[in-house]
N, C-alpha and C positions, 0 to 999 in steps of 0.2 A: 571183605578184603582190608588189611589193615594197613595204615598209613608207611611208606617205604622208610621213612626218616621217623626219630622221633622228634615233635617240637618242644623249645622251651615251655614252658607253665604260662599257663596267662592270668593273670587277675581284672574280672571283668567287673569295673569300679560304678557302682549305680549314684550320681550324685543328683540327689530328686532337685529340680527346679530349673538345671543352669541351663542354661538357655547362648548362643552366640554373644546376644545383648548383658550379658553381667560381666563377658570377659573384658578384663583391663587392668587400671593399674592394681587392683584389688586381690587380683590374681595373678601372682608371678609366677607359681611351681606350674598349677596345668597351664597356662600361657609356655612356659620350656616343653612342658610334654608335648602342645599344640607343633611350636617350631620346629621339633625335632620329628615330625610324624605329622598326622592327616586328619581333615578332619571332612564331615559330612553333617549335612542336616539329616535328624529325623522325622519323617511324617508319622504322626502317632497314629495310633486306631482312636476309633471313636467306641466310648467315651474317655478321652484323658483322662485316664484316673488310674492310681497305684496297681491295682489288683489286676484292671485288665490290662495292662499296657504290659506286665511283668508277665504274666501269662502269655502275652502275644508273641514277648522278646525269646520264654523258653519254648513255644510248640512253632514259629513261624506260622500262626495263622490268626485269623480273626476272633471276634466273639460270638460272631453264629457259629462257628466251630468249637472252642475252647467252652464255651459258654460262661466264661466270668464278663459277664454280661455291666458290673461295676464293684464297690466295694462292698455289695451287700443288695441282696435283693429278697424279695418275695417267697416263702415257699408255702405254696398253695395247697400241699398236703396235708401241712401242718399247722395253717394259716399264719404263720408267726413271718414277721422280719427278722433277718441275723443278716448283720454285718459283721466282718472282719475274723471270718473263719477262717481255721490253718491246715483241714486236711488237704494234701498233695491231689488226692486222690478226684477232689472238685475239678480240676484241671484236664477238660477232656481233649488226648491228642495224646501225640509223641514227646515228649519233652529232649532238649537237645543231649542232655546227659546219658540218653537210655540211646540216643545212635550212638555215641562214642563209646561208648560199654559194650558194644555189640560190633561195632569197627575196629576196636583198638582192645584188645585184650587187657586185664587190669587198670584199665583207664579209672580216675580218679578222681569225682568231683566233690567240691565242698561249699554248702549255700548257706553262708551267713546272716538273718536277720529279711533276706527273701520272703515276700511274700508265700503263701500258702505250705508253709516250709515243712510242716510235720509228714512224718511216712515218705516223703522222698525218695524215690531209691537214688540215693547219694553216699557219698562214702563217708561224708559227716555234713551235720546241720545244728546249730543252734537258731530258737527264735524266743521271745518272750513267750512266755507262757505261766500268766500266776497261779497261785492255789487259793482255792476257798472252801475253807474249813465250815463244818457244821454249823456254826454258830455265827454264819454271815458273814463274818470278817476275809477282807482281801488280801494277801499277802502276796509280793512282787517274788517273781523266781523265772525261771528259764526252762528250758526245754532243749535236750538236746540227743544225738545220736553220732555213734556210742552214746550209751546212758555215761552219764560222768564223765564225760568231756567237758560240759561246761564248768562241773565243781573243780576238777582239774586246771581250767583256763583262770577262772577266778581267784584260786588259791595264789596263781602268779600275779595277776595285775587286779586284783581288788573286787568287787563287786559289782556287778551292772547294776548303773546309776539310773536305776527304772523310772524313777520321778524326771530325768532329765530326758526322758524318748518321748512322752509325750504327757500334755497338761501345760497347767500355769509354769512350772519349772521346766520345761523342754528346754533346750541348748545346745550345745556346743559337747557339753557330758557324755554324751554316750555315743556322737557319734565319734568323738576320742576314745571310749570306749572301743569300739568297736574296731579301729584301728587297731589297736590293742591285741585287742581276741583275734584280729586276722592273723597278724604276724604271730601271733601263740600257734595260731590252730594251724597256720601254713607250716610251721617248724615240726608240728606236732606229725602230723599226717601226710603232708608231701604235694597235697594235688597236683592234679593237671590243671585243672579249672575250677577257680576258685570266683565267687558269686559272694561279692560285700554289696551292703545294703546304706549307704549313710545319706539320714533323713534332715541334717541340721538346717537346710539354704531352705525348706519346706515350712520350719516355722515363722522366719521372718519374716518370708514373702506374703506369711496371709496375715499376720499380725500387722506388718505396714505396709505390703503393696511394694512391689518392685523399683518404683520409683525415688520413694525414700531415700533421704540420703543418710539413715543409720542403717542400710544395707551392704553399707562397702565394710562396714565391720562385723558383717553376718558372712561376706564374704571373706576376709581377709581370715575369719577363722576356720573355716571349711577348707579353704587353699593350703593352709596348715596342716591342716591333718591328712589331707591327701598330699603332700608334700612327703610327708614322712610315710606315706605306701607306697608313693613311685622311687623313695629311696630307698627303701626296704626290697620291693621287686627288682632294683639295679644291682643292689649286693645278691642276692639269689639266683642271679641270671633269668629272669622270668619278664613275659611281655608283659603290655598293660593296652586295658579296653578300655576306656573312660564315656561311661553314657551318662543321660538322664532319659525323665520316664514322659515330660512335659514344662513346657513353661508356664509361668503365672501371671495371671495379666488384674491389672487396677481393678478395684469394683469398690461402688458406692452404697449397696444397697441390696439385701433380700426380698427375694419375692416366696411370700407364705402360700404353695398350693393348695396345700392342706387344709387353711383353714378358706380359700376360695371353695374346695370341693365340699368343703361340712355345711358354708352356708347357703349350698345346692341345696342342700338334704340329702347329699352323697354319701358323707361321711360320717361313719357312725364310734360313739364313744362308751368305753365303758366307767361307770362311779367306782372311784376304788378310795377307799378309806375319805380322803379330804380333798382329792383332787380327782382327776380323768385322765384313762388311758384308749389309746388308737387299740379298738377293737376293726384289724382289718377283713376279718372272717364274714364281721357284722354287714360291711362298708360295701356300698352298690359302686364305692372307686375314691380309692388313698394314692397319694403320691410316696414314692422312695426317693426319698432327697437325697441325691451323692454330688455337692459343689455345685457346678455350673450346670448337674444334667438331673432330672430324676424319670423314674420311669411310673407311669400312671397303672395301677391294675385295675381293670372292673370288672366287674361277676357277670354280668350281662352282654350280651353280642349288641344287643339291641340298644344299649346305654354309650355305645363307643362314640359313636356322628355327635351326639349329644354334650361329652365331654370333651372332644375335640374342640369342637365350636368355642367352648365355655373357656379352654385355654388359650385359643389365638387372640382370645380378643384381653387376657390380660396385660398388661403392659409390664416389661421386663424380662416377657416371653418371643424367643425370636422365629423358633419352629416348634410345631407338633408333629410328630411323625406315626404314621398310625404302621401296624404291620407290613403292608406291601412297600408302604415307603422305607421301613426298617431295610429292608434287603440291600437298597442301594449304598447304604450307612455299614455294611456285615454285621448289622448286631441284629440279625431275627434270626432268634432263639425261643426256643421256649422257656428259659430262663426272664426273656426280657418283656413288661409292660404291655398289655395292648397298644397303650402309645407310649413315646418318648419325645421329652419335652425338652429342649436345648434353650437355653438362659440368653438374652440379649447381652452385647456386650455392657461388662459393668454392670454386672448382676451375678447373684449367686441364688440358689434354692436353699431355703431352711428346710428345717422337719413340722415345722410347731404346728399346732392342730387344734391348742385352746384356745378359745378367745378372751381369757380373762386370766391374768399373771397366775390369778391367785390359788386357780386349779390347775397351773402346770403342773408335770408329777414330780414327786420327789428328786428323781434320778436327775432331772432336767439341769438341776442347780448344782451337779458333781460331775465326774472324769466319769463316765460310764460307755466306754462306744458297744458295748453288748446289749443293752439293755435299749437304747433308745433307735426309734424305726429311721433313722436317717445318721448319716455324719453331721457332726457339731462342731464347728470351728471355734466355737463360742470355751471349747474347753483348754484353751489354749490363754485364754484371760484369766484374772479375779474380779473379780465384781467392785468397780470401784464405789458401790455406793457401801462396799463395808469402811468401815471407819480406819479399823485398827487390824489388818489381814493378818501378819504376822503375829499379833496376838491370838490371834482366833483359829490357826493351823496349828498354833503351841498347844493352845488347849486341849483342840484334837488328837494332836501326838497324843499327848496326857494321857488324853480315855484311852486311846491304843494300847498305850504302853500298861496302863492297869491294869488292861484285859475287859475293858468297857465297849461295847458297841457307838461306834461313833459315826456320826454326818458328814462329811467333807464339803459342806454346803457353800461353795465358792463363786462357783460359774455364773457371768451374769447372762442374762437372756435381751438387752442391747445388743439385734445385728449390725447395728450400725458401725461397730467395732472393729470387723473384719475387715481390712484395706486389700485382701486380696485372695483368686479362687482359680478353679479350672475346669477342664471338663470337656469345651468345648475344642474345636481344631484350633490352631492360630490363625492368626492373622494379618501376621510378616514372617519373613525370616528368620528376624532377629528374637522373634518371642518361639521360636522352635527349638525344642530338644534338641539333642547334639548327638554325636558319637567322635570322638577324640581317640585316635589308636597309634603304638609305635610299631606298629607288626606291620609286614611284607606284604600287604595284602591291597588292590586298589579300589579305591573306593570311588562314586561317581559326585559328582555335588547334591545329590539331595537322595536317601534311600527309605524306602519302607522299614518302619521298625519290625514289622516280621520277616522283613529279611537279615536281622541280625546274627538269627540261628542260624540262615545258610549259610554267613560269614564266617561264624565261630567253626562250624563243620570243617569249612576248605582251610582255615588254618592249619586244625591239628591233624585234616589229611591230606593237606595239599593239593588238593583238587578239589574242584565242584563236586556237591554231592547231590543223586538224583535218587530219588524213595520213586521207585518205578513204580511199587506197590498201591502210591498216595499221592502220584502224579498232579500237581494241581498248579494253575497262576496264583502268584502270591499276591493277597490283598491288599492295598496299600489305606492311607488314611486317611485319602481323600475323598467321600461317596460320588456313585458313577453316576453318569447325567440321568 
């Protein structure tokens, strides 16, 4: 049955990090969106992290359901870790686009820069996506649908500034990009619901920790840019959603599972050229570092009591959660861990697995989140023990540009570097995701981020919507006693 009215368009504005605690004087424009409109805390799912929490906002449900279980995990068939994959199709459930295409006749979504964004059935997507030619080399490019939507988008407003989404050079670049490409691609295509992605208050926070006081000018440029999309949506007549995905809280310090489980005799390595790689296939139990959470796999039933044990008593470790405790958290999946290990506050999990610099792998020391078995914050620095950095990225271009096979050897391996991470639930308020909206809609003082899709629903149909089909309580983010 389709909705009796049609409503305005809404642009549902993802701004990763903000939290109640950054609003101020830093931020004037959503501080006017706040006044003028509502706002609610969101409880996250567990684990805070991108990929699941994005997932939970499009199906309304958890990650024992959806099973994006974090940013990247285990697949056991294949023995290999992959992080930061973009089929659509990983996403197990209903996604909220596919009720309203099915409610509302020509309904019209468009998911910019969204996690898992390829194959979508959306009515347009762009997301990064580079190419790599035969001969090694990386080259930055996009992905989109319509095929040549993006070359179209770019021809108007320049090229996506791909060094500036993530690495040493992330900033303020692309997600003014990205601005950009909304207002191109909303003009272009019309949606109804339009899914912007802007990542900038994300780098800050873990380069300095939310506390810093060169934060208010990480904010003051994020307010910016989403300044000029809730002006953009006021000229268009169209509402506006304003979320994030989690807050970021201080941290001092990593804890290396990896290399506790290698000097079990758990974990096993393979010699590759000059250095060593996490052979997990090999490994009687490796850790999947993602931030504040990783998930432990082991080959053995019998080896589980054994690792547990071996984790609680790390320090920096605040829970181990073996399978039956998973359920109460909704992440037991078969995507996730025998166990899952939650980071004390002021702590973060590495990936690192050698115990001697000197045989870290290659990749370790470059922007690579494909290749390496965990997330690396570490790629967001330069290695300050290079002398001359900018000299040394020059040279690189160079080889590039000749057509030379080059190293980007940058990154330093100092966790000590990272001021800030996530993962775990919060632990106030004020460190809690948000959702910010000027739509007609009421909201309670504090809501499940999987109930954001039942929200999005009753907008453009003006009533509650009930999937009689798929009848279920929606999980929230906090685990049951």
């Amino acid at each position: 049955m389709a909705a009796e009215a049609p409503r305005p368009p809404l642009l549902l504005i993802n701004v990763v990090g903000l939290t109640p605690g950054l609003l101020g004087a830093a931020t004037p424009r959503i501080n006017q969106l706040l006044h003028g409109g509502q706002m609610t805390r969101l409880q996250p799912v567990f684990p805070a992290v991108t990929s699941t929490v994005q997932a939970s906002i499009l199906t309304g449900s958890a990650p024992s359901e959806h099973g994006i279980v974090g940013n990247g995990w285990y697949f056991r068939d294949q023995a290999e870790v992959r992080f930061w994959l973009q089929p659509n199709g990983l996403i197990q459930g209903e996604k909220v686009w596919q009720v309203l295409q099915r409610e509302i006749p020509g309904f019209r979504c468009s998911q910019l820069f969204w996690w898992f964004n390829m194959y979508a059935e959306v009515s347009a997507a762009i997301t990064p996506r580079p190419h790599y030619p035969a001969d090694g080399r990386k080259v930055f490019g996009l992905y989109s649908d319509p095929p040549g939507l993006h070359e179209a988008i770019e021809q108007q407003i320049g090229e996506f500034p791909f060094h500036g989404f993530w690495g040493p050079a992330a900033g303020i670049a692309s997600s003014r990009w990205i601005v950009d490409c909304a207002m191109a691609e909303f003009q272009i295509n019309r949606p109804d619901l339009q899914l912007v992605y802007l990542p900038h208050l994300d780098y800050g926070l873990q380069r300095l920790g939310p506390e810093h006081p060169a934060m208010a000018d990480e904010l003051r440029a994020i307010d910016h840019e989403v300044g000029r999309l809730l002006d953009f949506a006021e000229q268009q007549g169209a509402s506006v959603m304003l979320l994030s995905e989690y807050g970021i809280e201080p941290v001092q310090q990593s804890v290396s599972l990896n290399r506790l489980l290698r000097s079990e005799g758990l974990l096993q390595v393979r010699q590759s050229l000059s250095w060593e790689l996490l052979d997990p296939g090999a490994s009687a139990a490796f850790a999947v570092a993602d931030h504040q959470v990783a998930h432990i796999y082991i080959r053995r039933a019998q080896d589980v009591a054994r690792v547990k044990a071996l984790l609680q008593r790390q320090p920096g470790v605040e829970q181990v959660l073996d399978k039956t405790e998973q359920r109460a958290w909704h992440l037991d999946h078969p995507r996730s861990g025998e166990l899952v290990v939650v980071a004390a506050a002021g702590y973060w999990f590495d990936y690192y697995y050698w115990l001697d610099d000197r045989k870290a792998p290659d990749f370790a020391r470059t922007v690579d989140i494909h290749r390496k078995p965990g997330y690396d914050p570490l790629e967001m620095f330069i290695d300050p023990a290079i002398r001359w950095p900018k000299l040394k990225i020059a040279r690189r271009l160079l080889q590039k540009k000749l057509g030379f096979r080059y190293y980007m050897d940058l990154i330093p391996l100092d966790t000590r570097m990272v001021r800030g991470s996530h993962g775990r639930l919060p632990d106030s308020p004020q460190s809690s995701p948000l959702l910010i909206t000027n739509c007609d809609l009421a909201l309670p003082e504090q809501l499940p981020v999987t109930a954001v899709k039942q929200l999005l629903l009753q907008y453009f149909l003006g009533r509650p919507y009930h999937d009689k089909a798929n009848a279920k309580e929606l999980p929230c983010g906090e685990p049951s006693p």
